[in-house]
Backbone as a ProteinNet text record, in pm:
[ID]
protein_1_A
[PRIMARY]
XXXXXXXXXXXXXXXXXXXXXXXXXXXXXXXXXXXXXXXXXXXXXXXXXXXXXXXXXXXXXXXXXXXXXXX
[TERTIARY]
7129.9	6986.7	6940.7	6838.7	6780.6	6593.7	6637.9	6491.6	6407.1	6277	6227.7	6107.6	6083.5	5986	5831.6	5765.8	5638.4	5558.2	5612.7	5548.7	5617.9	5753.4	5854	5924	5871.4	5973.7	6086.8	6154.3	6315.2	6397.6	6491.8	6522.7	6631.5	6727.8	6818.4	6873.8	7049	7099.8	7146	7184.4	7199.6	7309.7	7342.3	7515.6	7535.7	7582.8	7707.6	7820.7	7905.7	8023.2	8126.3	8247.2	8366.1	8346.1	8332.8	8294.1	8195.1	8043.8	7960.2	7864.6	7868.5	7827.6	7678.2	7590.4	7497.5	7459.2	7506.4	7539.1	7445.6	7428.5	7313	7380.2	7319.5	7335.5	7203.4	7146.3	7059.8	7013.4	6934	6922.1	6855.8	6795.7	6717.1	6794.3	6885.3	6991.8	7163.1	7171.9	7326.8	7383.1	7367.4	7417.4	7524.2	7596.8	7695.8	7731	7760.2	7819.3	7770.3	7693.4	7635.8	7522.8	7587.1	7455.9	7346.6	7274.1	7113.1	7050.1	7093	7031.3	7103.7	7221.1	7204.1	7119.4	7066.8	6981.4	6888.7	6831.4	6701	6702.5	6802.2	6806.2	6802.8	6910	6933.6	6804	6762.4	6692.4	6523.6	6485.5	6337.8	6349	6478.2	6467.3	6369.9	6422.6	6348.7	6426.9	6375.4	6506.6	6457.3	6565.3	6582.1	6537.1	6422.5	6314.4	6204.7	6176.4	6158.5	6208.4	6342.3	6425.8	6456.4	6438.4	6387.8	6281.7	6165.6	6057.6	6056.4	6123.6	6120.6	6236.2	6304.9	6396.6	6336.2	6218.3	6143.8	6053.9	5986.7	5905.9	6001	6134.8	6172	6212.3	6232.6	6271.3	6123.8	6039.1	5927.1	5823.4	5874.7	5822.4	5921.7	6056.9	6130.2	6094.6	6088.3	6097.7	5941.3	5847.3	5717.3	5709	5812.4	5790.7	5880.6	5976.5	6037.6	5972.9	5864.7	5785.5	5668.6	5655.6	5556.2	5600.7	5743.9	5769.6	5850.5	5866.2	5946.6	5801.9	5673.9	5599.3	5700.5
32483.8	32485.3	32341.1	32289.4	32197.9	32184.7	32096.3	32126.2	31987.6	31985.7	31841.3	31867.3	31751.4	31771.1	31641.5	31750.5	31691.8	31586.7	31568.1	31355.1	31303.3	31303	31176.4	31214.2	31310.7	31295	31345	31355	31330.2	31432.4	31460.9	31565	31601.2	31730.3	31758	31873.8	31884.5	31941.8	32048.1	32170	32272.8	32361.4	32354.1	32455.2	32540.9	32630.1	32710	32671.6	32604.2	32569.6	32729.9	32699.1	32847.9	32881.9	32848.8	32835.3	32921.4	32911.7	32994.1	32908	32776.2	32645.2	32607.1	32600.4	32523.2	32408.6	32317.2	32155.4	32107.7	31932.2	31895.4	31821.6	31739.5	31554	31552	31401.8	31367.6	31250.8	31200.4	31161.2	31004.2	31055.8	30938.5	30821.5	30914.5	30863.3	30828.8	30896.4	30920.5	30990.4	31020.9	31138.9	31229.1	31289.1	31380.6	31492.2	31644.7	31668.9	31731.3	31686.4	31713.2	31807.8	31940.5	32036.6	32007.7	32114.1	32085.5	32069.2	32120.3	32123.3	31951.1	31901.7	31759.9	31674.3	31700.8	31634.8	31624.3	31784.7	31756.9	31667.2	31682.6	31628.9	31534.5	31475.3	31320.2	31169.4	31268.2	31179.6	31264.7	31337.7	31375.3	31384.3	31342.9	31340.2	31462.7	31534.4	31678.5	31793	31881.5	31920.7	32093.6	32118.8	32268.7	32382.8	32355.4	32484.7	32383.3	32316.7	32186.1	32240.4	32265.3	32243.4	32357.9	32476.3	32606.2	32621.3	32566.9	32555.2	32470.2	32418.9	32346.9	32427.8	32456.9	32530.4	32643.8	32702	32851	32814.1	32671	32620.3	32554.7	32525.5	32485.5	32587.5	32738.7	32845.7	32946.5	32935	32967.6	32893.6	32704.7	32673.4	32670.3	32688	32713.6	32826.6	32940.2	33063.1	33091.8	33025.5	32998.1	32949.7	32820.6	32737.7	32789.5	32892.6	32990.7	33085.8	33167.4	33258	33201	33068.7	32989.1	32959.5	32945.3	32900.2	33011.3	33131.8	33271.1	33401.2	33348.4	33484.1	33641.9
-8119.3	-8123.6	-8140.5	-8054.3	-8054.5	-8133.3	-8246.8	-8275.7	-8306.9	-8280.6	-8259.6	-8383.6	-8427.3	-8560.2	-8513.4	-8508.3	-8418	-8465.6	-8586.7	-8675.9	-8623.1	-8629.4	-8609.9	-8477.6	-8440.8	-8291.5	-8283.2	-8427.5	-8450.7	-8387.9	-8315.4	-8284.6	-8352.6	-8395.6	-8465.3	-8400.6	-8340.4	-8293.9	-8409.8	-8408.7	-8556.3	-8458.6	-8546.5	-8543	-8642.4	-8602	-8743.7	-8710.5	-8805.7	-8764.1	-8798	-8805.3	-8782.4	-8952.3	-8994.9	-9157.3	-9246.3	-9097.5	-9135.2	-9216.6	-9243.4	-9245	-9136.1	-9173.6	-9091.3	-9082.4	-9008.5	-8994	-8851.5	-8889.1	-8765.4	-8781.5	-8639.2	-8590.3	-8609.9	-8617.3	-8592	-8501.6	-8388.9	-8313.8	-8408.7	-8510.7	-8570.3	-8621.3	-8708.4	-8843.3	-8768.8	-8690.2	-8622	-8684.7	-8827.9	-8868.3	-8824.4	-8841.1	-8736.8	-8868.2	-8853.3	-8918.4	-9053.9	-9107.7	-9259.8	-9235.2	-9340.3	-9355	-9349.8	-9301.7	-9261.4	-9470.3	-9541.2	-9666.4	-9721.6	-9660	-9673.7	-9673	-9533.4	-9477.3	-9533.8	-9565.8	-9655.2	-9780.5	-9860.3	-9982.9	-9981.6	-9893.5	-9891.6	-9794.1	-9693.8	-9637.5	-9667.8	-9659.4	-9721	-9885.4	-9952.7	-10126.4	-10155	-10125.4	-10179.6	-10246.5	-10364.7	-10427	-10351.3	-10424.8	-10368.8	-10320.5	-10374.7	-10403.2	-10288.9	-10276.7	-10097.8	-10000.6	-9985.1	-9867.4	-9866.4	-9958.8	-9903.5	-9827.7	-9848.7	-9790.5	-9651.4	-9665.4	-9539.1	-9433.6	-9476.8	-9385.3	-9306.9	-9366.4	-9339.6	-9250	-9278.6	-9174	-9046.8	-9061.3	-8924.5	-8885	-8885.2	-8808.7	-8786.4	-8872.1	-8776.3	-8691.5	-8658.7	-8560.8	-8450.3	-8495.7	-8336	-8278	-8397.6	-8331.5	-8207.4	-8291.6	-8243.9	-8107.4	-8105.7	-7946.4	-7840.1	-7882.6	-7830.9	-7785.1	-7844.1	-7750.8	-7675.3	-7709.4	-7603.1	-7452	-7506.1	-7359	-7251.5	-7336.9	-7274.6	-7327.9	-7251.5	-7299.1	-7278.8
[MASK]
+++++++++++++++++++++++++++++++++++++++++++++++++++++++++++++++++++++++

């Protein structure tokens, strides 16, 4: 899954790895590899109960630009 964040542009590739693990690259940072709740923590410094919140908002604007573009 490819997802782009509409301030910064940034785009972030998302995987489940064999693990059951949900891990990104990032196009901004080079990043490779490190959980998406890494990411949050480490580069938006946001704690937990954040990056819950933010996680809920990046799957209901994919899911969103997903039925925009497949009415």
């Amino acid at each position: 899954m490819v997802l782009r964040h509409p301030a910064t542009s940034d785009e972030l590739v998302i995987w489940r790895d064999p693990g059951g693990v949900w891990r990104y690259s990032s196009t901004a940072d080079g990043l490779h590899g490190q959980t998406v709740v890494e990411f949050l923590l480490l580069r938006r410094r946001l704690g937990l109960g954040y990056v819950r919140r933010n996680l809920r908002w990046w799957v209901r604007e994919n899911a969103r630009r997903s039925r925009d573009r497949h009415p």
